[in-house]
VMD Tcl script that draws the C-alpha trace (Angstrom):
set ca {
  {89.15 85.31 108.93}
  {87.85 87.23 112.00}
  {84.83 89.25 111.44}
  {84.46 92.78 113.31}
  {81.21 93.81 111.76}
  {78.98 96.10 114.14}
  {81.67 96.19 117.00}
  {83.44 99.33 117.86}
  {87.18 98.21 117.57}
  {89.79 100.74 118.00}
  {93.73 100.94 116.23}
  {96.48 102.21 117.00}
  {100.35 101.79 116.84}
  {104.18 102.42 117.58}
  {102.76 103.91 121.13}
  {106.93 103.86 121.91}
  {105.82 104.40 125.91}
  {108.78 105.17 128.07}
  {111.06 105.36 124.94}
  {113.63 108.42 125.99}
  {114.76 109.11 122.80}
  {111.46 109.01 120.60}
  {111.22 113.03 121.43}
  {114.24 113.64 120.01}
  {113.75 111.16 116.86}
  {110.29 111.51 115.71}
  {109.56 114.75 117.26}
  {106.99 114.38 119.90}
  {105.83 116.52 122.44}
  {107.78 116.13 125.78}
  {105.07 114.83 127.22}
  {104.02 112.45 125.07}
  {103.29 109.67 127.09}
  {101.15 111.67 129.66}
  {99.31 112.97 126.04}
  {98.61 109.63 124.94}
  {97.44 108.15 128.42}
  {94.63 111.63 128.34}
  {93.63 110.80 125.14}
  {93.14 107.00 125.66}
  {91.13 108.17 128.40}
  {89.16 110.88 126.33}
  {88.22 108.23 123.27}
  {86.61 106.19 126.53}
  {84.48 109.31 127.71}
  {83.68 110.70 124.65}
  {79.76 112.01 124.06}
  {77.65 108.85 122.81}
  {80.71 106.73 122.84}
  {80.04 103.39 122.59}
  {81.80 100.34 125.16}
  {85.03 98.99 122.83}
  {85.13 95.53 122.01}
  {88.39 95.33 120.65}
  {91.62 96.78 120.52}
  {94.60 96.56 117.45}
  {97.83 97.26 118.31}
  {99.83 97.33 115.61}
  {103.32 97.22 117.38}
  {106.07 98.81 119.32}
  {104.36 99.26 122.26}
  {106.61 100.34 124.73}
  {110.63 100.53 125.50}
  {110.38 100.58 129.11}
  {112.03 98.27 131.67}
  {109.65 95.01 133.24}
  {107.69 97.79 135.36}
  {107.23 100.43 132.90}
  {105.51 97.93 130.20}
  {102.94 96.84 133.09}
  {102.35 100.37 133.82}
  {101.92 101.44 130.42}
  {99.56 98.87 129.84}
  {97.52 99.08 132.61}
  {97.40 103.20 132.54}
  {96.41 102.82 128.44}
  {93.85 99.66 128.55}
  {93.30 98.03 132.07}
  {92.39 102.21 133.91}
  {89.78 102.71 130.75}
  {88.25 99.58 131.41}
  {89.30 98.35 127.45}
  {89.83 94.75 126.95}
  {93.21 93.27 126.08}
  {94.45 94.64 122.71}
  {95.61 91.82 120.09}
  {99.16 92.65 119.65}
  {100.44 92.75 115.65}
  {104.01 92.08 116.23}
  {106.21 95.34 115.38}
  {110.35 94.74 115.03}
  {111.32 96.81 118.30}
  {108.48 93.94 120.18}
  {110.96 91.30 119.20}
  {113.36 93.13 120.42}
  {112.01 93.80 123.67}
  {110.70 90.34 124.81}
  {108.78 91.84 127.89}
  {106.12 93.59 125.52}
  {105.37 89.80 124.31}
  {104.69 88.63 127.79}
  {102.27 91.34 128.70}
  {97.77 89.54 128.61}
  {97.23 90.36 125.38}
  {94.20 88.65 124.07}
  {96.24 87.40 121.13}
  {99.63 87.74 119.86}
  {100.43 88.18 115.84}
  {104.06 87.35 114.91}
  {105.34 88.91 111.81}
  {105.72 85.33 109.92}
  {101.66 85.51 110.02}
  {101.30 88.70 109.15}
  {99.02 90.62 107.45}
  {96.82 89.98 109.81}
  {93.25 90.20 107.44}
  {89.74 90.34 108.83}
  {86.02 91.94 107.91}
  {84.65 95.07 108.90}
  {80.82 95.90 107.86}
  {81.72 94.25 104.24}
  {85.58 95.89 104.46}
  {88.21 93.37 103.80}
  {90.97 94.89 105.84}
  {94.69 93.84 106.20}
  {97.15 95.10 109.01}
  {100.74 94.50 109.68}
  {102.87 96.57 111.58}
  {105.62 97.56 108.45}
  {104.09 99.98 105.87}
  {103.24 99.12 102.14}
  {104.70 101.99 100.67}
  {108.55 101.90 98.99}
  {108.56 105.61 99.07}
  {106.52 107.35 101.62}
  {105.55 110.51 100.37}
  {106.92 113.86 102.07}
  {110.02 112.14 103.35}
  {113.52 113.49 103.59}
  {115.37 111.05 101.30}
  {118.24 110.72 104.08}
  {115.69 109.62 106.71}
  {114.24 107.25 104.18}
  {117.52 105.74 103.53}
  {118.39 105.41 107.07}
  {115.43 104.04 107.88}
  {115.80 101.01 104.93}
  {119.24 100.52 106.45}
  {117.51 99.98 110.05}
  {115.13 97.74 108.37}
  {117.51 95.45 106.86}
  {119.76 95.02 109.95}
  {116.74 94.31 111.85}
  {115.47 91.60 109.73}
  {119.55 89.92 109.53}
  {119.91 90.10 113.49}
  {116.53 88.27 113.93}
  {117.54 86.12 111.23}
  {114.04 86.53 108.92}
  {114.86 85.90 105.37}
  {116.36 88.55 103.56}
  {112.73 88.27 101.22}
  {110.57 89.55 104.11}
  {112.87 92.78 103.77}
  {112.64 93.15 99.93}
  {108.87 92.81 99.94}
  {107.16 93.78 102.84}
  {105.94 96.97 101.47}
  {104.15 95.40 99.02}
  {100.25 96.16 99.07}
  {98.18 92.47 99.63}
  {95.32 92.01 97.06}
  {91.99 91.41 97.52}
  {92.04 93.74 100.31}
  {90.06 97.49 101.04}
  {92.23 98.44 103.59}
  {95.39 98.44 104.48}
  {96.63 99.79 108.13}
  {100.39 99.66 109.36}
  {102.51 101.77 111.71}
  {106.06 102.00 111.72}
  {107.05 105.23 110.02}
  {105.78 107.81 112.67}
  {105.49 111.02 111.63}
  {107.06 110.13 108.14}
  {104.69 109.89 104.91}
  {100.57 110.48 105.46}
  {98.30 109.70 107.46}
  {95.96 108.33 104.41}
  {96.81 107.48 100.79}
  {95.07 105.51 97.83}
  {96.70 102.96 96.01}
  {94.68 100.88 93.41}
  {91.63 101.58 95.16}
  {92.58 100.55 98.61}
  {92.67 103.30 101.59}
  {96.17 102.81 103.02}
  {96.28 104.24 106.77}
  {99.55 105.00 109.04}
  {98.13 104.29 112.35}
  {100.77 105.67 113.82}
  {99.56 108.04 116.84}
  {102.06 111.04 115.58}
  {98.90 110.76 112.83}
  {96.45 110.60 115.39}
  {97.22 113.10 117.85}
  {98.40 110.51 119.98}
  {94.89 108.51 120.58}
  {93.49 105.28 118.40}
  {91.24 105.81 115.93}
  {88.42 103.52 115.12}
  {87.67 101.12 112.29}
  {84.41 103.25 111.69}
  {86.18 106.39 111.19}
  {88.35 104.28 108.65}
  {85.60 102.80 107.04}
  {84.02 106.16 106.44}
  {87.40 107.91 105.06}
  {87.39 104.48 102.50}
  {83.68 105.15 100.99}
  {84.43 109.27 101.05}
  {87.57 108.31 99.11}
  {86.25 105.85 96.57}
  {82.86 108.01 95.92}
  {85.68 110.80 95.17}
  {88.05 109.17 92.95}
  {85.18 106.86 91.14}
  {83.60 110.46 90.47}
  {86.64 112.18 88.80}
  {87.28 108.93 86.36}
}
mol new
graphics top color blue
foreach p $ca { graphics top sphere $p radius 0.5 }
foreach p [lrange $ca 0 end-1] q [lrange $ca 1 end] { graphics top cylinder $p $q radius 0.2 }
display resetview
């Protein structure tokens, strides 16, 4: 199990970049991919901000043709002098075989997934499906349709219909839990069993990564809370 402790290692997911229709589906800006190459760029230069040592990218990185993936990947990590992200396999990845051949410093395919390492004592899991059956604040129609996706997903890449039925399922032994997938739907945080569950998607995130520090503090503000009011 990889151990991150003391490194400033950034997350994000479902960055969609060069995707035409993600405007129209999930409801981002129209400039969305200009947004999220600023911010990238702004998390770099931030006051006291300290050199990254790792990168989690928790799938669906881009939609583009050959060219556009390159450019996407060089404008996000290569400009801001990041290192290469590890790549958590998301469903529209698969899909898009180009996304797999981009330098990533290592590649996590969904049969290995969660992915599970330590952060400063934090045992952390990450996949790029949520955990959630029901994400809160979601139109039961988009829910539905988005199960439906799901499933034909898994049959066309031939996965076992299992992976389907459980992947939502919360791992044990774990603090954290971070996953993308479900864009704007759900929240950004929730608590289940005492684990911090994240949607590192970047409609969360104002369209920049967010850090495993700024996760780690969210975890101890929430358990201090909800230890407090039993």
């Amino acid at each position: 199990m990889e151990d991150f402790t003391g490194k400033n290692v950034l997350v994000v997911s479902d960055i969609h970049y060069r995707h035409r229709n993600i405007i129209k589906h999930c409801g981002r800006p129209c400039d969305c991919d200009a947004k999220m190459i600023q911010s990238f760029q702004d998390v770099r230069l931030a006051p006291m901000a300290s050199p990254v040592d790792a990168i989690l990218n928790l799938g669906d990185f881009s939609f583009g043709n050959k060219e556009e993936c390159v450019d996407g990947y060089n404008l996000l990590f290569k400009q801001n002098g990041y290192p290469d992200p590890i790549l958590i396999v998301g469903n529209h990845d698969q899909k898009y075989k180009r996304v797999l051949k981009l330098p990533w410093s290592k590649i996590i395919h969904p049969q290995h997934q969660p992915y599970r390492f330590v952060y400063n004592g934090l045992r952390f899991a990450a996949q790029h499906r949520n955990y959630q059956e029901f994400p809160r604040k979601t139109k039961p129609g988009r829910w539905l349709l988005q199960k439906i996706t799901d499933l034909f997903l898994d049959l066309k890449s031939r996965r076992q219909l299992g992976s389907f039925l459980n992947y939502q399922d919360v791992p044990s032994n774990v603090d954290v839990c971070l996953h993308g997938h479900t864009h704007e739907l759900g929240q950004q945080y929730d608590w289940v069993n005492n684990t911090l569950i994240v949607n590192c998607c970047v409609e969360h995130w104002d369209y920049r990564p967010t850090s495993l520090h700024e996760l780690e503090q969210e975890y101890h503000a929430r358990k201090k809370y909800y230890e407090r009011k039993q």
